[in-house]
C-alpha positions in Angstrom: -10.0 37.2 43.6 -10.2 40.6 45.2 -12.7 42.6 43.3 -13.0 45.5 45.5 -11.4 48.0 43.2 -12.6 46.3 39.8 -14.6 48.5 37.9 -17.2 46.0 36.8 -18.2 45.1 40.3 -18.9 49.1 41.6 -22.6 50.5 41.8 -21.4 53.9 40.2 -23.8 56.7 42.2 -25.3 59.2 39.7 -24.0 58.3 36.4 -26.8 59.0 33.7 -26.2 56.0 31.8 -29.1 55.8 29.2 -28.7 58.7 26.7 -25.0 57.5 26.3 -26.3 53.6 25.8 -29.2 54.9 23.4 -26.0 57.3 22.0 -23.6 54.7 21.5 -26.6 51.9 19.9 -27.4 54.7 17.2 -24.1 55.4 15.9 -23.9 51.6 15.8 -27.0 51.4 13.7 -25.9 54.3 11.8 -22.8 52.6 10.6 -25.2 49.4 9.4 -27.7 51.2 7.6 -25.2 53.6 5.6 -23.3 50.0 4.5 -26.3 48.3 3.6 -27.4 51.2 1.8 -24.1 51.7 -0.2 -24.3 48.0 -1.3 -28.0 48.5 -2.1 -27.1 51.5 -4.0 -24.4 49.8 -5.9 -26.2 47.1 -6.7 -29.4 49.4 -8.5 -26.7 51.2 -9.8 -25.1 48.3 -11.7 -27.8 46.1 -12.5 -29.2 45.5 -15.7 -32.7 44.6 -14.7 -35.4 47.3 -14.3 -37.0 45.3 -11.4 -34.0 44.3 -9.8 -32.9 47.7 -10.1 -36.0 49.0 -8.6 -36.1 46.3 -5.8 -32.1 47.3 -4.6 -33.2 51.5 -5.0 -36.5 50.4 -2.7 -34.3 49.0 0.1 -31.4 51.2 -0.5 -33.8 54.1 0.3 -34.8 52.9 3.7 -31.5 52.0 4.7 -30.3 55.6 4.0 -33.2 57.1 6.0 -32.8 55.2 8.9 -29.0 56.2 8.8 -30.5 60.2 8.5 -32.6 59.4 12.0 -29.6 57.7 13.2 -27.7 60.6 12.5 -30.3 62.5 13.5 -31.0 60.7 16.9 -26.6 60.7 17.9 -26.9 65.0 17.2 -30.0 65.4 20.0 -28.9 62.9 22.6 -24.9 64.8 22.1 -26.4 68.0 22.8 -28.8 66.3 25.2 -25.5 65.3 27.5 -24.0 68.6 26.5 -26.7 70.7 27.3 -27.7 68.8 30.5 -24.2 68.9 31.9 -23.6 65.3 32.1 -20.0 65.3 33.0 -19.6 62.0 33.8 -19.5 62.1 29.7 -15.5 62.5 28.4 -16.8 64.8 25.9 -19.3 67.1 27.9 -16.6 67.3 30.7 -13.9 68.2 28.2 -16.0 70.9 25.7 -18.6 72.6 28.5 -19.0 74.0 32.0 -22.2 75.4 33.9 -21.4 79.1 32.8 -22.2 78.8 29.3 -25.1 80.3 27.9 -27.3 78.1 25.5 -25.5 79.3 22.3 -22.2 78.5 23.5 -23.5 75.0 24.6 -24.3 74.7 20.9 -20.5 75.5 20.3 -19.1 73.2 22.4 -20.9 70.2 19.9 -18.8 71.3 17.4 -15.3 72.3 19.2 -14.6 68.6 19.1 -13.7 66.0 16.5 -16.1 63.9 17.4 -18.7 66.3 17.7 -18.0 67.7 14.0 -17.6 64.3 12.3 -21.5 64.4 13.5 -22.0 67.2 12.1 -20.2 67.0 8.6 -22.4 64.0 8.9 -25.7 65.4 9.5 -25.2 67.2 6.7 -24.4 64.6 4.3 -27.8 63.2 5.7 -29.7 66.1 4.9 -28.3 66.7 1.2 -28.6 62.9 0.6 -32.2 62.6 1.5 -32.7 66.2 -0.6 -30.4 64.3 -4.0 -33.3 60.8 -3.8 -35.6 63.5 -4.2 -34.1 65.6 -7.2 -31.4 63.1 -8.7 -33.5 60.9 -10.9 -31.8 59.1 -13.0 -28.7 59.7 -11.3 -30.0 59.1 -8.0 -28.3 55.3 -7.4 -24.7 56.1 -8.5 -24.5 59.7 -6.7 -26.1 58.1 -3.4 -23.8 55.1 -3.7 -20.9 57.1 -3.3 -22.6 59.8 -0.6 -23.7 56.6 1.7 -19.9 55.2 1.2 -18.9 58.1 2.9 -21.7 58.4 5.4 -19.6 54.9 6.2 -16.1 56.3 6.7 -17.9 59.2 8.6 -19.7 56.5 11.2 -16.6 54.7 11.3 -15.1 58.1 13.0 -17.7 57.9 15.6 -18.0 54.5 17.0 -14.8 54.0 19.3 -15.7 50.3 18.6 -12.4 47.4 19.4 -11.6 44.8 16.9 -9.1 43.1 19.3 -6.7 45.7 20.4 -7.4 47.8 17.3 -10.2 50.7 18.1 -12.0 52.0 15.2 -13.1 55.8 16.2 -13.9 57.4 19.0 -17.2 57.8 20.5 -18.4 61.1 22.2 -20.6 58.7 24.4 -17.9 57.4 26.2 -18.0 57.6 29.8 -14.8 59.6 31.5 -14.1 56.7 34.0 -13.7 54.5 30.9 -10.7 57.1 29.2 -9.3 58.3 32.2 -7.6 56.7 35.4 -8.2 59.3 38.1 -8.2 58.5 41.0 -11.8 59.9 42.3 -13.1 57.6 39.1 -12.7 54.6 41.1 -15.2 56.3 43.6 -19.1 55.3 43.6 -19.6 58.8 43.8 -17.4 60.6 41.8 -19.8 62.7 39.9 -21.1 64.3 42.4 -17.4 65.1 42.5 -17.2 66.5 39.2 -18.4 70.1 40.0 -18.0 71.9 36.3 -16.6 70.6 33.2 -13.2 72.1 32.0 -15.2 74.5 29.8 -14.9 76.1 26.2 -11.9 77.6 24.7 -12.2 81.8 26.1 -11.4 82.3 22.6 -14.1 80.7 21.4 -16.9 81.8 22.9 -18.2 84.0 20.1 -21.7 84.4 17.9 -19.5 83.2 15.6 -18.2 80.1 16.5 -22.2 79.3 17.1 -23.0 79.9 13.1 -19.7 79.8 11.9 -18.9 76.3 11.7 -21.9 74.7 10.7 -21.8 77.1 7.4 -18.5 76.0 6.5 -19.2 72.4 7.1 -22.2 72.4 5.1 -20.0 74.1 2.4 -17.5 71.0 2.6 -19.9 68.4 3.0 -21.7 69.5 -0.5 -18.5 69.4 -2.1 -19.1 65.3 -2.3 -22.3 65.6 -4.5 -20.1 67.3 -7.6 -17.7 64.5 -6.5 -20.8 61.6 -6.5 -21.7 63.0 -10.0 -18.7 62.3 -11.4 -17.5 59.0 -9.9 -20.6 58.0 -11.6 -20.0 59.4 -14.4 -16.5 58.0 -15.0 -18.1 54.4 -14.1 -21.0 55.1 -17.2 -18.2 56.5 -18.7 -21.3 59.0 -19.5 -20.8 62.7 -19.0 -24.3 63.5 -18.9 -24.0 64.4 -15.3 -22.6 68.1 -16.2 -26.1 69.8 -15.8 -27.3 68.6 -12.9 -23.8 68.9 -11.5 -23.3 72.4 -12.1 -26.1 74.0 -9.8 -24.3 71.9 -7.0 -21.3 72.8 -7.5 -22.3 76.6 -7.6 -24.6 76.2 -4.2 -21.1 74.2 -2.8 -18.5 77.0 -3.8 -21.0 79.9 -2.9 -21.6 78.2 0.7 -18.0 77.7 1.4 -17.1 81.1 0.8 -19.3 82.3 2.9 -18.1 80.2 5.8 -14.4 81.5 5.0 -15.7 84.8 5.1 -17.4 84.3 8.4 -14.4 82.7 9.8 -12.4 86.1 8.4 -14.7 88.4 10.7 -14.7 86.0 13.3 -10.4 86.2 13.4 -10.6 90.3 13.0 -12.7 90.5 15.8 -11.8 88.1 18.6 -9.3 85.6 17.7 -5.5 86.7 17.8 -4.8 86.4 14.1 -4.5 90.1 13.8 -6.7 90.9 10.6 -9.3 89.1 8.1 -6.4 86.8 6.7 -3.1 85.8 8.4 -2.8 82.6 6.0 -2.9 80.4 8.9 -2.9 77.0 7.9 -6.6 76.2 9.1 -7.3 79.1 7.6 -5.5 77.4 3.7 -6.9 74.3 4.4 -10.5 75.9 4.0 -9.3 78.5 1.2 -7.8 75.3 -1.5 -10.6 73.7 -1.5 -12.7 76.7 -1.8 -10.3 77.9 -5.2 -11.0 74.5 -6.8 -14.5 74.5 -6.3 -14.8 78.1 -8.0 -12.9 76.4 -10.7 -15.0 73.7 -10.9 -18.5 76.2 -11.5 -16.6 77.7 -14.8 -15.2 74.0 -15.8 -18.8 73.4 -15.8 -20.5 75.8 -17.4 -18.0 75.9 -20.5 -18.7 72.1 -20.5 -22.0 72.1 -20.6 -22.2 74.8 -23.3 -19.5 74.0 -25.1 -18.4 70.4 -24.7 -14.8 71.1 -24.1 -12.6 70.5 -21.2 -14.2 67.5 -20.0 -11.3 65.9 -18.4 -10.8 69.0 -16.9 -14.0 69.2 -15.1 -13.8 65.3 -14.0 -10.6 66.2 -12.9 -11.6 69.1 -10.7 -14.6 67.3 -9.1 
């Protein structure tokens, strides 16, 4: 057989291969740990037994911290490769160039859909490792549900094949692997890749840098409300109100002011003409936003008063 174009049998020059491998491997683990602690979780969450329920919490717990370092570890080594201009990368070639300032670099992490899945991540890491502190007695069923979702968000990242099925897409994914230039076939085709295609003109703004991360911290609170009253409905207990309603406040104050942010950043740069143009980005941020303020006074009247409690399930 003629292997002299075949892909596996080329010594590629110059290709930085171990941040992606160490890249890919942790977004692997990720996935693991946040389904082992979502069963673990469930199964405190469910059980009867104080000891067995302790035993699943105890394991459940170090599952979902080594998903945070996972997570953790997949952010660094992404901005790593961004940072370092590893173009060899799909996603550093397709989000950066050489001209960009250190800010911007930070911008091009999140221009992507990969890139923000890790983000929205992240911060479901960070607010899950703050709720096994503070949650208490409501810590299994609210963290059952958060590391479900820290599942579906791994899911996003992996670019993993079952058969001809591919589940995600990895930002670690080499550019030869995606696309079927010609200078890929080339042992040295990154010293052919002089720049990377760069970020969006209109994009390169102080606010795209802290603009984003705000409002995705603001959507990725939103699930603790939610957490709090999944559990709730499966207690069919509605003693999560209280701790639910500081949450919800922190999640609809945070969110607005990402939407504000985002209405500064399209009066000032972006072609939208004014604060608001109801773009449909801009109403996909704003409905969510509404229900959540909704949610805070749902809330509060249920806590104080013990009305609308379908209502307030219903909103969360």
């Amino acid at each position: 057989m003629n292997t002299a174009n075949n892909p596996a049998t080329i010594q590629y020059i110059g290709e930085h291969l171990l941040p992606g491998q160490f890249g890919y491997f942790f977004t692997l683990l990720s996935l693991v740990a946040s389904l082992v602690a979502s069963f673990a979780f469930a199964k405190a969450f469910f059980s009867n037994n104080i000891e067995e329920e302790n035993a699943w919490s105890k394991l459940a717990k170090i599952a979902f911290g080594i998903e945070a370092v996972t997570v953790l570890a997949s952010f660094i080594i992404l901005t790593y490769v961004i940072s370092n201009h590893l173009f060899e990368y799909k996603y550093a070639y397709s989000h950066s160039d050489k001209s960009l300032p250190f800010e911007y670099l930070l911008s091009c992490f999140w221009e992507g859909q990969e890139g923000s899945f890790l983000l929205w991540s992240f911060w479901h890491a960070i607010l899950g490792l703050i709720l096994i502190k503070k949650a208490k007695a409501h810590e299994a069923g609210v963290m059952m549900v958060i590391s479900f979702a820290q599942v579906m968000l791994a899911s996003m990242v992996i670019g993993l094949y079952v058969f001809d099925f591919k589940i995600g897409s990895s930002p670690f994914i080499l550019l030869r692997h995606e696309m079927n230039w010609p200078i890929l076939s080339r042992p040295d085709y990154v010293q052919l890749l002089k720049d990377g295609t760069g970020l969006n003109t209109l994009l390169q703004n102080y606010w795209m840098v802290i603009h984003p991360p705000i409002l995705f911290l603001g959507f990725a609170s939103t699930i603790v409300p939610f957490a709090y009253a999944i559990a709730g409905l499966a207690t069919k207990d509605h003693d999560w109100i209280k701790p639910a309603l500081p949450w919800g406040s922190f999640s609809a104050a945070i969110l607005g002011t990402g939407i504000m942010m985002g209405g500064a950043w399209a009066y000032e740069s972006l072609s939208f003409g004014g604060y608001w143009a109801w773009d449909p980005v801009e109403n996909a941020s704003f409905m969510p936003w509404l229900v959540g303020t909704a949610l805070v006074h749902s809330l509060a009247v249920t806590e104080k008063r013990g009305s609308f409690k379908s209502w307030t399930v219903l909103l969360a």
